[in-house]
N, C-alpha and C positions, 0 to 999 in steps of 0.2 A: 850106521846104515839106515836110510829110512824106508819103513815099510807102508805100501800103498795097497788099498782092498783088494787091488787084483794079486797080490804075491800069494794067496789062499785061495785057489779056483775049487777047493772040495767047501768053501765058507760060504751059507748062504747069507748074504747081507739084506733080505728082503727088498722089497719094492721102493726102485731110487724117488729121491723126492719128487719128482717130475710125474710119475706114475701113483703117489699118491696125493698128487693134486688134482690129475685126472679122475681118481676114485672120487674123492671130495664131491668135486663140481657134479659127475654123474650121480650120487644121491643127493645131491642139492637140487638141483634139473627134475632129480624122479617123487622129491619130496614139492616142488612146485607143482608137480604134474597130480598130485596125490590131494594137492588143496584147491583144486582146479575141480576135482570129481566130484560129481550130487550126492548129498546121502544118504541116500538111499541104494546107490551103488557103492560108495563110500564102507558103508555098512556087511556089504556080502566082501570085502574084499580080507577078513577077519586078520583084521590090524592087531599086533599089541595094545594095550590099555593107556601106555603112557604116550604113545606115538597119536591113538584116537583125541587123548586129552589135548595133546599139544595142534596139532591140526584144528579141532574145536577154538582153542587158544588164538587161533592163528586167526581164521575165520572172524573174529570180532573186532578184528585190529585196523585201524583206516588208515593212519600217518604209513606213510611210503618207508620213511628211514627205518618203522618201528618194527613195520611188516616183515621188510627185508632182513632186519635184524632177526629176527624171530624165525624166519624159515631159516636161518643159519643152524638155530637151536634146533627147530624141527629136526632138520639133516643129522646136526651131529646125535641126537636122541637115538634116530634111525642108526646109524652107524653103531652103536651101540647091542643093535643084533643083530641075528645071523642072518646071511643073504635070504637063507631059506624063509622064514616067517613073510619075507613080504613077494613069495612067487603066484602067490592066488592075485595080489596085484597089479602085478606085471603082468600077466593075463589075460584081467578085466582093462588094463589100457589097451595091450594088443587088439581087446576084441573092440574096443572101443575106437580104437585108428582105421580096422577095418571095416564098422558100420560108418561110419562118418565117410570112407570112403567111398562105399557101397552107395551112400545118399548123396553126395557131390557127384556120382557117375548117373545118377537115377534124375538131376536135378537140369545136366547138360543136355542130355538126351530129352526130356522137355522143352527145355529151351530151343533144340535145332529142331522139333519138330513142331513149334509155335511158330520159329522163322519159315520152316518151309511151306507151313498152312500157309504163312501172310505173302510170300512169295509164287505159290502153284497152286493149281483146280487141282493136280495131282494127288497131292497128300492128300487134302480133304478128301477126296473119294478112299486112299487106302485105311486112314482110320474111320471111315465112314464101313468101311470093310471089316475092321478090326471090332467095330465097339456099334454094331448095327441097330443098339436100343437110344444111341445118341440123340437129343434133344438136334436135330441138324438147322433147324430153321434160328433156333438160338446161338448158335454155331458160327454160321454163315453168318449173322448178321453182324455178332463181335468181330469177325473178320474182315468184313466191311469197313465196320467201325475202325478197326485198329490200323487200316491201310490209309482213310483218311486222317485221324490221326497224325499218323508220322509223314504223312504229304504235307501235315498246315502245322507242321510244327508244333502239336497238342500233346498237352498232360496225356500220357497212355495207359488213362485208364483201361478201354477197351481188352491192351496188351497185354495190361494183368489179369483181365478177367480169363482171358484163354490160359494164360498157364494155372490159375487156377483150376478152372475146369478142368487140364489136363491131369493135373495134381489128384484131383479128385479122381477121373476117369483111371490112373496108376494105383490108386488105393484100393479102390473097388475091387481092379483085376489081383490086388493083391491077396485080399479077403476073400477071395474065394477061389 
């Protein structure tokens, strides 16, 4: 008679190979995500000793094949400890997914309000309302600029000057 893994439902057989392939690749993915970080955040994120080394290791390697090989090593290195050790990591990504998204929503919202200066006398009066120590004659005149501009088909410079300025006028209200 032959006996198949299910004929023992009290047996635990651990995680089928499919699920520890899926393990695999998620610390391969979070061991790429790990040599992607500056370090100086790198640093707060109080790595093991031999995972910092191999990372560093990683970091100086340019050949594609060689790289790729190596963050393989990375992974399995990681795998080799406990999930726990690398949760101040996971962490500092999360917090890192959510400043980066913070600053893509902060960057749009610039942008539609550079369209609407170049589009309305509206806007300019509301942030002319908002940020009342504005340079406005500086202002109005990149506006100008940047309208003719994108009438004659020209480099926009202009265009960038206003999201700068905008960029600048978000920091300021930032800082203080």
């Amino acid at each position: 008679m032959n006996r198949t893994y299910t004929d023992d439902p009290e047996h635990d057989y651990g995680p089928t190979r499919t699920q520890q392939r899926r393990d695999a690749l998620a610390v391969l993915a979070f061991a790429s995500q790990l040599v992607e970080l500056p370090p100086t955040k790198l640093a707060r994120a109080n790595l093991p000793e031999d995972v910092l080394r191999e990372i560093d290791h990683l970091r100086r390697i340019t050949s594609h094949i060689a790289r790729k090989r190596q963050l393989g090593f990375l992974a399995k290195v990681m795998r080799r400890h406990d999930d726990e050790v690398f949760d101040g990591a996971r962490a500092l990504l999360g917090e890192n997914r959510d400043q980066q998204r913070k600053e893509t929503a902060a960057m749009h919202r610039m942008e539609a309000l550079r369209e609407r200066l170049l589009d309305s006398d509206d806007a300019f009066q509301e942030l002319i309302d908002q940020h009342p120590d504005i340079d406005r004659q500086h202002l109005r005149s990149l506006i100008r600029q940047a309208r003719i501009e994108r009438e004659a088909n020209k480099s926009p410079r202009a265009y960038r000057e206003i999201f700068q300025l905008l960029k600048q006028l978000a920091d300021e209200a930032d800082n203080t």
